[in-house]
NUMI-724642 format. One record per residue (C-alpha): z, y, x. Coordinates in steps of 0.02 Angstrom, whole numbers, padded with zeros to 5 digits, always signed. Example, Ala and Ser with C-alpha at 12.3 -4.5 7.8 and 13.67 -1.06 7.14 Angstrom:
BEGIN
+00390-00225+00615;+00357-00053+00684;
This chain:
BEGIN
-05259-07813-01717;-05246-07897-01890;-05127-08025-01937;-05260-08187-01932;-05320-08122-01749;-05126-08110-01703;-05072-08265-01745;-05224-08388-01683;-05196-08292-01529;-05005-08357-01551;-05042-08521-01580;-05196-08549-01452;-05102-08469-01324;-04954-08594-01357;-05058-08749-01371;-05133-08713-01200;-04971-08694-01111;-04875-08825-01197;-05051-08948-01156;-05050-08865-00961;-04907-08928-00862;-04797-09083-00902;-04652-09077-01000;-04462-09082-00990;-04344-09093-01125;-04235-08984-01208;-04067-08961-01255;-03965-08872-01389;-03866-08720-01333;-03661-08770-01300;-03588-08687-01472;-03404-08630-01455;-03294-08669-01609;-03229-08486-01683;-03215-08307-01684;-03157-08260-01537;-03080-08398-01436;-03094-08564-01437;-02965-08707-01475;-02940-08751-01300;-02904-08552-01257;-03072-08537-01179;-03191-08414-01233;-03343-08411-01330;-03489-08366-01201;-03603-08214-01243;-03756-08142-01178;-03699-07950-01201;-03758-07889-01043;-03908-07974-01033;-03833-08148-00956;-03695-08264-01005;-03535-08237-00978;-03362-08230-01074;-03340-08144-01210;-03157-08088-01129;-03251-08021-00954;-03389-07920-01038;-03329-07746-01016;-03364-07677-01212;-03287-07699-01367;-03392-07841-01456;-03378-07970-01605;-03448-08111-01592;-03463-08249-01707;-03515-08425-01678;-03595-08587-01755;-03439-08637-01845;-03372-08476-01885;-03548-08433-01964;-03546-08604-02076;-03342-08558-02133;-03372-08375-02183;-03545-08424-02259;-03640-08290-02166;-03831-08289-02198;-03865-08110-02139;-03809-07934-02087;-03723-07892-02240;-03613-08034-02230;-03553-08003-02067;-03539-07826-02046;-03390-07806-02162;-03287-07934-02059;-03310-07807-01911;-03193-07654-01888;-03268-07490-01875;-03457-07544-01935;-03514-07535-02102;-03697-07550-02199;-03771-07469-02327;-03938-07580-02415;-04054-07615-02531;-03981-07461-02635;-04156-07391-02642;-04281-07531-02610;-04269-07689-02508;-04293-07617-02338;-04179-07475-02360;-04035-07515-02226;-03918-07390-02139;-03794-07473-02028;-03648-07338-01975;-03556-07397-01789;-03399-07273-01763;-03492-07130-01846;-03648-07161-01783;-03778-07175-01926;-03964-07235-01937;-04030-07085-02054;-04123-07138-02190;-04336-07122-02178;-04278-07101-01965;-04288-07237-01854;-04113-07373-01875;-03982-07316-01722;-03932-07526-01713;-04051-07624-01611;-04093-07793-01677;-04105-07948-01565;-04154-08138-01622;-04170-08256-01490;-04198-08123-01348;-04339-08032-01456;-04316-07837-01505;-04371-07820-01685;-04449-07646-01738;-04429-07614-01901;-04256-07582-01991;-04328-07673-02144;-04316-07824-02090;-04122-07776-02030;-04045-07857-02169;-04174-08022-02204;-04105-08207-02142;-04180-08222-01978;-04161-08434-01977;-04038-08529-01955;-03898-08446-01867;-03792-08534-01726;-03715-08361-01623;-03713-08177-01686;-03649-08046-01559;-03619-07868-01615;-03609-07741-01480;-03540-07557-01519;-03594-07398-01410;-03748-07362-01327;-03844-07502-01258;-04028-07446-01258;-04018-07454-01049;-04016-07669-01090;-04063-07694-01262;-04161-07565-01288;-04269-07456-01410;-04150-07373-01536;-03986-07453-01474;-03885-07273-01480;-03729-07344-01603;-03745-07521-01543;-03840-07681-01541;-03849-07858-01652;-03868-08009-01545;-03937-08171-01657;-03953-08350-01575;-04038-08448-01687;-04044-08636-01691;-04148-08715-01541;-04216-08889-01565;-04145-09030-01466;-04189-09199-01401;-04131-09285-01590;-04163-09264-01770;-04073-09135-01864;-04069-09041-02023;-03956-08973-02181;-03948-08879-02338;-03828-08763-02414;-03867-08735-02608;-03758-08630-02725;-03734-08549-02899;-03632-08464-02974;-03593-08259-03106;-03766-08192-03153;-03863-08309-03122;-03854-08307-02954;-03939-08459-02855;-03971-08466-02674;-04032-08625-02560;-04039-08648-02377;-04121-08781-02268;-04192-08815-02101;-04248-08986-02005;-04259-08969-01812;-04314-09088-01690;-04435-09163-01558;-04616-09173-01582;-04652-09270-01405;-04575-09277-01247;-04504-09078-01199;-04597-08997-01356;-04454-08982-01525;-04485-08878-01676;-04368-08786-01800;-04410-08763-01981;-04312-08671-02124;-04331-08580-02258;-04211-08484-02387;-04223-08445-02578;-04111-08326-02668;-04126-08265-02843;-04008-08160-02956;-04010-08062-03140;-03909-07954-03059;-03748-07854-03107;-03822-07696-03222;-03911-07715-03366;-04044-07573-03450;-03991-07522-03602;-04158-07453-03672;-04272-07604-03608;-04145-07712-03647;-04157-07823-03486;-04087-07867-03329;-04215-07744-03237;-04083-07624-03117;-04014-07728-02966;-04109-07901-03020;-04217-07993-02861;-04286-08132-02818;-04344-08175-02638;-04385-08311-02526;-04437-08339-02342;-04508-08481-02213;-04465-08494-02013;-04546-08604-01909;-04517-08615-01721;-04607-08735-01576;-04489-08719-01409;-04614-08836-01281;-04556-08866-01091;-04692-08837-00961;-04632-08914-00801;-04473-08910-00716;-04460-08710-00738;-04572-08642-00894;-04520-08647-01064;-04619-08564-01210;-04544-08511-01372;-04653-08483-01515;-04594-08429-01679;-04689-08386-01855;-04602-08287-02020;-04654-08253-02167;-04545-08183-02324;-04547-08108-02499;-04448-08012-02589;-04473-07955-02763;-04343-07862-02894;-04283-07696-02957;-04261-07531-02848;-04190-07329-02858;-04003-07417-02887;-03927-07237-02943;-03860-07125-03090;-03831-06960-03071;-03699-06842-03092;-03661-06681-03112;-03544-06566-03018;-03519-06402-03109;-03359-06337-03143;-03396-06186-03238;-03470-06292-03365;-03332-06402-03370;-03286-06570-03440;-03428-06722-03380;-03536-06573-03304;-03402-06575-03182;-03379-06760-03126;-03295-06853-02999;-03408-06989-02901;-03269-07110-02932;-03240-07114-03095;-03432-07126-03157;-03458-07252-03288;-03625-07344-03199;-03770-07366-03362;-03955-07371-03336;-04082-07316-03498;-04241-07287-03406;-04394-07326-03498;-04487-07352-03347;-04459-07552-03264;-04409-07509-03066;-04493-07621-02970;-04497-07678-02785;-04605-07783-02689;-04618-07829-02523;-04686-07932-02387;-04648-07996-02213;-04741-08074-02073;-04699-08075-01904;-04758-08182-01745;-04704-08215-01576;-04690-08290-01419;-04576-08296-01272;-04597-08352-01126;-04454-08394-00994;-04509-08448-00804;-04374-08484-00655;-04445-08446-00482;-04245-08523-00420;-04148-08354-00395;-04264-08257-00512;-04291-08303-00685;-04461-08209-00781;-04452-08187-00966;-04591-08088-01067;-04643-08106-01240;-04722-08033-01377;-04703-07984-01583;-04808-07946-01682;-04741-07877-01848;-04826-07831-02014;-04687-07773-02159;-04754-07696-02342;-04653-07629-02467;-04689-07522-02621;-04601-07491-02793;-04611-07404-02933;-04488-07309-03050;-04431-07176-03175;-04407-06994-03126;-04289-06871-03091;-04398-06686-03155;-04352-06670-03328;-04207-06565-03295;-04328-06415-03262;-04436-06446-03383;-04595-06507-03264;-04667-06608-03393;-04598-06532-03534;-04740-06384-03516;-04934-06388-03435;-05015-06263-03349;-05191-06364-03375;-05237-06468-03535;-05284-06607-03434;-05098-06644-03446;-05096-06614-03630;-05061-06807-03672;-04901-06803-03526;-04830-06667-03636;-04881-06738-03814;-04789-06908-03751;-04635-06821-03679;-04638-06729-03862;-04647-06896-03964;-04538-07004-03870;-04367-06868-03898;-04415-06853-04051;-04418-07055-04068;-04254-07070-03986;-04164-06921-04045;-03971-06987-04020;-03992-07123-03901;-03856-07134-03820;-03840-07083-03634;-03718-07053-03500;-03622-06874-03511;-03664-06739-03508;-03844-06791-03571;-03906-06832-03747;-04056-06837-03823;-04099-06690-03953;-04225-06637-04059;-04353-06546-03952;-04366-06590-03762;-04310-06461-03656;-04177-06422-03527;-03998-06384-03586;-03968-06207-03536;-04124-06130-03652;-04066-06249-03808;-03902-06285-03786;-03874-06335-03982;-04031-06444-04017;-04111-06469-03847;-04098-06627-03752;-03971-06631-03598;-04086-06732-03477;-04013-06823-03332;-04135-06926-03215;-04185-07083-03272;-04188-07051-03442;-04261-07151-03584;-04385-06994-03623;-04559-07008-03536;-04504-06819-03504;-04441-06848-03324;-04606-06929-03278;-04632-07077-03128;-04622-07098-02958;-04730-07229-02853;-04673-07255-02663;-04748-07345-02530;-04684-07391-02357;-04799-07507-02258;-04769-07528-02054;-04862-07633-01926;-04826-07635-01736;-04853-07742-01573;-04712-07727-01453;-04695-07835-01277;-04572-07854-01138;-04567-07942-00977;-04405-07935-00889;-04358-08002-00716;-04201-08038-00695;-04090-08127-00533;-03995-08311-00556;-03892-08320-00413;-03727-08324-00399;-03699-08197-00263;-03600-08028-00278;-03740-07946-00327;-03862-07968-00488;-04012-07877-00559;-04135-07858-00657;-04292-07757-00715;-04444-07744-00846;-04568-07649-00935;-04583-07616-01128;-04738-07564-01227;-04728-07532-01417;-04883-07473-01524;-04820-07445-01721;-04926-07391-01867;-04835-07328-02007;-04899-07270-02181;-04777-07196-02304;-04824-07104-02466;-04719-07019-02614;-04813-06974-02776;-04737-06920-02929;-04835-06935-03095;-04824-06871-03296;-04782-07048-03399;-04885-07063-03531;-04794-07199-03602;-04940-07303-03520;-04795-07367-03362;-04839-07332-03168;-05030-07333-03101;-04989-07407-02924;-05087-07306-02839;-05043-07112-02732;-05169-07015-02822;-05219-07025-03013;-05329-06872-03074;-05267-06750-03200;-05332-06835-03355;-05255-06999-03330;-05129-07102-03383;-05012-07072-03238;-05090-06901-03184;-05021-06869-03010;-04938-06716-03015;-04833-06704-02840;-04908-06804-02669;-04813-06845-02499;-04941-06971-02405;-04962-06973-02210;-05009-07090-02062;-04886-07101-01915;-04945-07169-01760;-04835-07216-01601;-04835-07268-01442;-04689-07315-01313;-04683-07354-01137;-04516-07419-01057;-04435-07437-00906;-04275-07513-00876;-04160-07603-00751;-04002-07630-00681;-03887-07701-00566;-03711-07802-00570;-03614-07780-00425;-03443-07916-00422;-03357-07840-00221;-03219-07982-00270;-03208-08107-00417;-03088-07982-00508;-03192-07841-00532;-03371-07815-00591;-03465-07637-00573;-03644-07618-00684;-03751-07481-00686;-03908-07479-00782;-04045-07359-00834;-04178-07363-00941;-04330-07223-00959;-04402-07193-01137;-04582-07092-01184;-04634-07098-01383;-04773-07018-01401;-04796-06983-01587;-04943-06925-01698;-04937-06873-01899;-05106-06864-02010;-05084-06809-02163;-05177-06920-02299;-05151-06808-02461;-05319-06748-02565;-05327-06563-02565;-05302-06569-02774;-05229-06471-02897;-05060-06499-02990;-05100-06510-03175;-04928-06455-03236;-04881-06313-03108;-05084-06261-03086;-05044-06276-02894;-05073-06396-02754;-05004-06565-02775;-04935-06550-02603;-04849-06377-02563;-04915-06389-02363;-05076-06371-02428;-05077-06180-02494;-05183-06118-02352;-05284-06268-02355;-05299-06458-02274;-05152-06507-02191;-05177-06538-01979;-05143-06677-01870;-04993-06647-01772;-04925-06726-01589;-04771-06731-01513;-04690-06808-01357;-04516-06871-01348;-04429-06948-01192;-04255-06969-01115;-04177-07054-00951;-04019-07158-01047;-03886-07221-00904;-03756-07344-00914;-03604-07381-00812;-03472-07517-00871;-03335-07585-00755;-03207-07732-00774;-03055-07770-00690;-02984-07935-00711;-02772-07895-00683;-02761-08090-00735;-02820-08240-00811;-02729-08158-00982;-02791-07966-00953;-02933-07884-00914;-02950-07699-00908;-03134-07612-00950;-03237-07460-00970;-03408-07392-00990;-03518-07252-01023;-03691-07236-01080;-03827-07130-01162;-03911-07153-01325;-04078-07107-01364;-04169-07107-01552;-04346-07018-01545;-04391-06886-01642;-04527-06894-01758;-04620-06806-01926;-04568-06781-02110;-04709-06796-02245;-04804-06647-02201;-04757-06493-02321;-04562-06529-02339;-04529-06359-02276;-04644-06265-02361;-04562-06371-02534;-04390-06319-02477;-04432-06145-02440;-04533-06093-02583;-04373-06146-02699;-04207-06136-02617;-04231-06005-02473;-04244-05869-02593;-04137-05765-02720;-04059-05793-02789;-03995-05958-02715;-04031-05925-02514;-03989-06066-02489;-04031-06034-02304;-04040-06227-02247;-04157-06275-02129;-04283-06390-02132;-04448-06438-02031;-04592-06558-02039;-04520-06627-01879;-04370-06666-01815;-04262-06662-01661;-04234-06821-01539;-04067-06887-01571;-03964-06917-01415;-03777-06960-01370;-03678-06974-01236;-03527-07115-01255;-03365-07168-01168;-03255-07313-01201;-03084-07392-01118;-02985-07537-01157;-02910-07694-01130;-02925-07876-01196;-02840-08031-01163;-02708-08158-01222;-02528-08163-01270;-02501-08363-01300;-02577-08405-01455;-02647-08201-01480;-02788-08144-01432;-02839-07974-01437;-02953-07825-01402;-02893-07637-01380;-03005-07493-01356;-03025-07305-01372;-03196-07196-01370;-03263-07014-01385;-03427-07016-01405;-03534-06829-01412;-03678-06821-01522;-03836-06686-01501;-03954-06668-01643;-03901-06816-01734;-04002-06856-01867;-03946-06844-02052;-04055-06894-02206;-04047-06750-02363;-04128-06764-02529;-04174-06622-02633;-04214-06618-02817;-04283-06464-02915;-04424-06419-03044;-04547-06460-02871;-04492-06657-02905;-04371-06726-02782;-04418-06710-02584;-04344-06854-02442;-04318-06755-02294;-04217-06808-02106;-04140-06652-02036;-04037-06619-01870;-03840-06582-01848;-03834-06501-01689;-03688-06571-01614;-03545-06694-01696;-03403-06762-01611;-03327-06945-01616;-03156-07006-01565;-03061-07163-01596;-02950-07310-01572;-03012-07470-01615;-02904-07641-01630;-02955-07812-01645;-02840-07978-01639;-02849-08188-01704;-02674-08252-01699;-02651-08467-01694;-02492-08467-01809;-02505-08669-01798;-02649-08771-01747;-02769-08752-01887;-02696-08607-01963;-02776-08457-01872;-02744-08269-01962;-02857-08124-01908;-02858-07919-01925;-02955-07784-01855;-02897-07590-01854;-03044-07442-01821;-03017-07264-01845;-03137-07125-01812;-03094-06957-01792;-03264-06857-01797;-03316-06656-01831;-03476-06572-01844;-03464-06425-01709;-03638-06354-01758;-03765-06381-01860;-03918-06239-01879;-03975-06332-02032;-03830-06302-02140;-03715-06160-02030;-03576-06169-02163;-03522-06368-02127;-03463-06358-01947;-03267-06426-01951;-03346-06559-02082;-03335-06755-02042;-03492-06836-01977;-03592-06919-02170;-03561-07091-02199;-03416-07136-02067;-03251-07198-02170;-03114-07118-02091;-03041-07295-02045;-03075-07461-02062;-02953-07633-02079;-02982-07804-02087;-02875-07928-02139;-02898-08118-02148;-02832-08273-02166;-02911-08456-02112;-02810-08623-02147;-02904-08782-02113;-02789-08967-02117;-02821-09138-02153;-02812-09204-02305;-02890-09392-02290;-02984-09479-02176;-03133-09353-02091;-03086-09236-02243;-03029-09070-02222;-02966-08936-02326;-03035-08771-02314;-02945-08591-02375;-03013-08420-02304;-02967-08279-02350;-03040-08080-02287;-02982-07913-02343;-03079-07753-02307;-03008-07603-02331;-03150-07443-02302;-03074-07266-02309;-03128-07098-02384;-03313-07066-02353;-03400-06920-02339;-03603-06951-02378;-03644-06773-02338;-03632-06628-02225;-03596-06540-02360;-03395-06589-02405;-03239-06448-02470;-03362-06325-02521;-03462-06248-02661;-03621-06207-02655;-03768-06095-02778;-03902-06233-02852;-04058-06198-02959;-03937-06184-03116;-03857-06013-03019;-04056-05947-03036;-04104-05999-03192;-03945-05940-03274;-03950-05779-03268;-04122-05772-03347;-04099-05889-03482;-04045-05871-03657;-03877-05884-03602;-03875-05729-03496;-03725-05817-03410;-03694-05749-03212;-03754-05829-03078;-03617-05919-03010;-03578-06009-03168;-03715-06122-03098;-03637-06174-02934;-03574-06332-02901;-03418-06384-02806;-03442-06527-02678;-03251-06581-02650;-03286-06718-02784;-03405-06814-02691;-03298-06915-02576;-03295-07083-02606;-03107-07157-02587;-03037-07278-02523;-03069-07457-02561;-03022-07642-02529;-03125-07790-02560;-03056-07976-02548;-03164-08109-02521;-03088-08295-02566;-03153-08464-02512;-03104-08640-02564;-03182-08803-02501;-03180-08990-02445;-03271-09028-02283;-03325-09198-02223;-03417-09260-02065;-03564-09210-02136;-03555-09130-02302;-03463-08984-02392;-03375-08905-02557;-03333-08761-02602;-03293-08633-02748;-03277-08428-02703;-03244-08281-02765;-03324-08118-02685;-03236-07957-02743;-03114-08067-02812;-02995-07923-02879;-03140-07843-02980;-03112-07677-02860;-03256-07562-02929;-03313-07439-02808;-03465-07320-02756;-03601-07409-02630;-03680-07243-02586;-03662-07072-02644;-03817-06952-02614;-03788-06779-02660;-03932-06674-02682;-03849-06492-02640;-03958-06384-02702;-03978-06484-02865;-03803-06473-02927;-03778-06668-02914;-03789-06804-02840;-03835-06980-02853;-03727-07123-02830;-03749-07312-02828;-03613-07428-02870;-03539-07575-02776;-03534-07756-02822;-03414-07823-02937;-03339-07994-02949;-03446-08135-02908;-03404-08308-02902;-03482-08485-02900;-03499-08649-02796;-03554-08711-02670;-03621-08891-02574;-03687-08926-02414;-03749-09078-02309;-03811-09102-02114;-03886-09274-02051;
């Protein structure tokens, strides 16, 4: 179905309903005032299970944040909020703009997998993990749920859930903006007007712009082309009353983003060779030389409709979204460590090799990180050590060639859900899903003729970006989904849910790369294809996920809880011919390397348990909770870089273990004053792992051993309807590992290629020791400053105000000898205004 047939559908279909029936009119949603509790003591009321209730009687541990807690820690979207919550932290936009891995108590969404944090706005499941970290409209209520919670929220839910309310319109006029400006030109505007249309029928628009030069600057282009962007995006939303008992909800997005991508340096870690061969991920000076401008565009549309019907005691609700996300960029490479361009085994890619020639000799001394330079003739270190170039990845050389990389997704998904209204002792509910998703995703690396990036997969071998390495396949999927559950309250003090949800994907790859010969190696472009075309493949995943969850209310202060459930991510395919790349050069002498990888991987599924207690102490209120949470065949994202190019693979870890406490409390020192903290440690261990046999005792990648949260908010009078504003947050994250691969040392391509070179040096002078790839511990504070009035605002802030420089995301590539790292945002600061009518 194509985008223009999609939406008229949309709008016809709403048209006729809202012109069907009579109307009624609407009303805004109650908002509650902060955090956690509001000023009165009362709670803010959350939809966590599916229906409204308190956030103090919903047995889970949950943040929530509402419309006046979003406005005073200026929180546009996920990033924002996730590092106010303990035990959750994000990864994005390292890569490209849809690259987003949020990590709940060790529980990670794997890079190139499918995200392991369901997304909800305004009762809708969104698909695709790009969009994870886009503003989704104006935000009134943001819920975030940890554990399993596929059995009510549903596909890929395994670490936890987002819940987004976004602003419905009511029965007046409304609207605002939010503009601000501030280090690096960063600018960023905000807006929306909501209101009625006629009697019953309201509408919501808004839109956002942000724009920034960004911290880094490229030293050899001599530009602000490494984290720069520039994106915008328009929300428009008709809520229409049909009767006494319908209501339709129909909602229309469409976004841009455009900027920089591939975010990284690399690094060395090779002790025998000493000095910055050897190189800890923390103390890497960030700089960026490559000649090659990254770029990154992409594109968003999405459309749907919701439709909510109450029979009186049953309530229907079904809608539909249809989604249509594109994103390519372009970049410099990472092969001229190996010499892939350096030397052709075709004279078709004479003019690759004549370029990579001229430009080292052009920029003979250019200055680069360590241990790099740029000699006289281009070629790798260890056959030239005195007047060879050193080449890192990225360089300023045309010798590492390009890279072109395309990620497009489309999908349909629907629900209808019926659920009970009563207020009996017993409550239920039940649905259907259906989800159809076309994917497309393509790698191609290319010889740089000094003629830039040819945005296209496949360039023939006398070009000017002759294609010289090809990932490029079709994925096709379809879900089916049922689900239900049922609430069962025996006295008003206790509560009893159990839930269960049934999942089928059924998956299909097909393979779109030419059968075509690599003019540089003399092989196929694609290593899959040595006996020939690549075949279709098929696969079926499925799982039964229960959930139980229990409260017991000891008082109006205290209320004991606990649940279980089971998480479910699908399996799916890597870019056909991954194994075959990984075999061919690192499961052989002399590396044997002996890791395991497949063109498909394993369903990811997890089994979860959680107890605790919330409630309040006067003017404390507070959340305490414990978990374990077992983990089969979670899914882990590895990246491998050799003479082939570099390879994006998702693998399986047999079985990891999580354990932890988690605290969260908001304490009312006076009335106005309120200071906040949040304490989450995770013990976890991998207990086997068939891909890489030598990790088990290892911590699970990307989960910070703890996490705490710190914060201060102080709001008083200061004149008539003027109030002073002060909030402070400090995040502390602890040591990270990024890799299965932690304490250990391990044989690279350097350990083969030693031994043969002119250096005659012994193998393991070329292995590289992984201990310095832990990222440490870090803390972050965030300052805030303003004047608010009835309906306007000030403000001046500082983000990062102490400067604290740290590493965003640390990739090692084991077999490579590196790994590569992208850094964390320094200081920022600006201002800020606001008004609302």
């Amino acid at each position: 179905m194509s985008v223009k047939t999609f939406a008229c559908l949309l709008c016809g279909t709403a048209v006729l309903a809202i012109s069907a029936l009579p109307a009624k009119a609407q009303t805004a949603p109650t908002p509650a005032t902060e955090t956690l509790a509001a000023p009165d003591g009362g709670d803010i009321v959350v939809t966590a299970r599916r229906t409204s209730e308190k956030l103090s009687q919903v047995p889970a541990s949950i943040t929530a944040f509402n419309a006046d807690a979003i406005a005073k820690a200026d929180i546009q979207r996920v990033t924002d909020f996730t590092k106010l919550t303990p035990g959750v932290t994000i990864v994005s936009s390292t890569a490209e703009a849809g690259d987003n891995q949020i990590n709940i108590r060790g529980l990670n969404g794997a890079r190139d997998a499918e995200s392991s944090v369901a997304l909800v706005v305004d009762g809708i499941l969104k698909t695709n993990s790009a969009v994870l970290n886009q503003d989704q409209g104006t935000l009134r209520q943001i819920e975030v749920l940890k554990g399993p919670q596929g059995a009510l929220y549903g596909r890929n839910a395994a670490a936890g859930a987002i819940v987004m309310q976004t602003l419905k319109p009511g029965d007046h006029f409304e609207g605002g903006f939010t503009g601000s400006y501030g280090s690096q030109k960063t600018g960023a505007f905000n807006a929306y007007v909501a209101g009625p249309i006629t009697e019953g029928v309201g509408f919501v628009v808004s839109g956002n712009y942000d724009r920034t030069d960004g911290f880094f600057r490229n030293d050899f282009l001599k530009s602000n082309t490494v984290d720069n962007r520039e994106e915008w995006a328009v929300n428009g939303r008709i809520v229409a009353a049909l009767g006494a008992d319908t209501q339709v909800d129909a909602k229309l997005r469409y976004g841009e983003y455009h900027g920089a991508s591939i975010n990284f340096n690399s690094v060395f870690h090779l002790p025998a060779f000493g000095g910055s061969f050897y190189e800890n991920v923390n103390a890497h000076p960030f700089r960026y030389y490559s000649n090659i401008v990254p770029t990154n565009d992409q594109t968003t549309f999405e459309a749907s409709l919701k439709i909510d019907h109450d029979f009186g005691g049953a309530k229907l609700t079904a809608w539909a979204l249809y989604s249509d996300v594109k994103n390519d960029l372009t970049a410099d490479g990472t092969s001229a460590d190996f010499a892939r361009y350096i030397a052709a085994a075709n004279p078709a890619a004479a003019s690759v090799v004549n370029a990579c020639f001229a430009s080292t000799a052009r920029l003979t001394g250019f200055p680069v990180n360590p241990p790099g330079f740029v000699g006289q003739i281009p070629v790798p270190f260890i056959f030239a050590p005195a007047t060879g170039s050193t080449f890192g990845a990225y360089s300023p050389t045309t010798c590492d060639g390009t890279q072109y990389q395309v990620r497009n997704q489309q999908d349909f998904s629907t629900e209808i859900r019926l659920a009970s209204t009563g207020s009996g002792p017993i409550g239920w509910q039940f649905g259907g899903y259906y989800l159809h998703l076309d994917r497309f995703t393509g790698v191609s690396l290319g010889g740089d003729t000094g003629a830039g990036v040819t945005r296209q997969l496949y360039n023939a071998p006398n070009s000017a970006n002759p294609t010289s390495q090809l990932f490029a396949d079709k994925f096709r999927t379809d879900v089916f989904a049922g689900f239900g559950s049922v609430d069962w309250k025996p006295v008003d003090s206790v509560s009893i849910t159990a839930a269960l949800r049934y999942d089928v994907e059924k998956r299909r790859v097909d393979n779109q790369v030419p059968v075509a010969i690599d003019p540089f190696t003399g092989g196929p472009i694609n290593p899959g294809q040595t006996g020939g075309a690549i075949p279709s493949k098929t696969k079926t995943f499925e799982l039964l996920e229960p959930k139980i969850s229990a409260r017991w209310t000891i008082s109006p202060a205290l209320n004991l809880f606990g649940n279980w459930g089971v998480g479910f991510k699908s399996g799916g395919f890597n870019n056909q011919g991954s194994a075959a790349i990984v075999n061919q050069n690192f499961n052989v002498a002399p590396i044997n390397a002996g890791v395991l990888i497949t063109d498909d991987f394993r369903k990811e599924r997890s089994s979860a348990y959680e107890v605790g207690f919330k409630g309040k102490v006067g003017p404390l209120t507070y959340n305490v909770a414990g978990y374990y949470t077992q983990v089969r065949d979670m899914q882990f994202f590895e990246f491998f870089v050799g003479s082939f190019g570099l390879l994006r693979v998702v693998s399986n870890i047999d079985r990891v273990d999580l354990k932890g406490v988690e605290v969260n409390g908001d304490l009312k020192l006076v009335p106005g004053w309120t200071v906040f903290g949040g304490f989450n440690y995770t013990d976890s261990e991998i207990k086997k792992n068939r891909s890489r046999p030598d990790t088990v005792g290892n911590k699970s990648p990307y989960t910070p051993d703890y996490t705490i949260n710190l914060g201060s908010q102080q709001e008083f009078r200061v004149a008539n309807n003027i109030n002073l504003l002060f909030r402070a947050n400090y995040r502390v994250t602890g040591p990270t590992w990024f890799h299965t691969v932690q304490n250990q040392t391990k044989a690279t391509i350097f350990s083969a290629l030693l031994p043969i070179s002119a250096l005659a040096l012994p193998a393991f002078v070329g292995n590289a020791d992984y201990s310095v790839t832990r990222r440490e511990a870090f803390g972050v504070l965030d300052l805030r400053l303003g004047l608010e009035g009835h309906s306007w605002k000030a403000a001046v802030f500082a983000n990062n105000a102490l400067d604290r420089r740290y590493v965003n995301e640390v990739i090692p590539a084991i077999e490579f000898g590196g790994s590569f790292n992208s850094p964390g945002a320094p200081r920022a600061y600006g201002f800020e205004i606001g008004y609302k009518f």
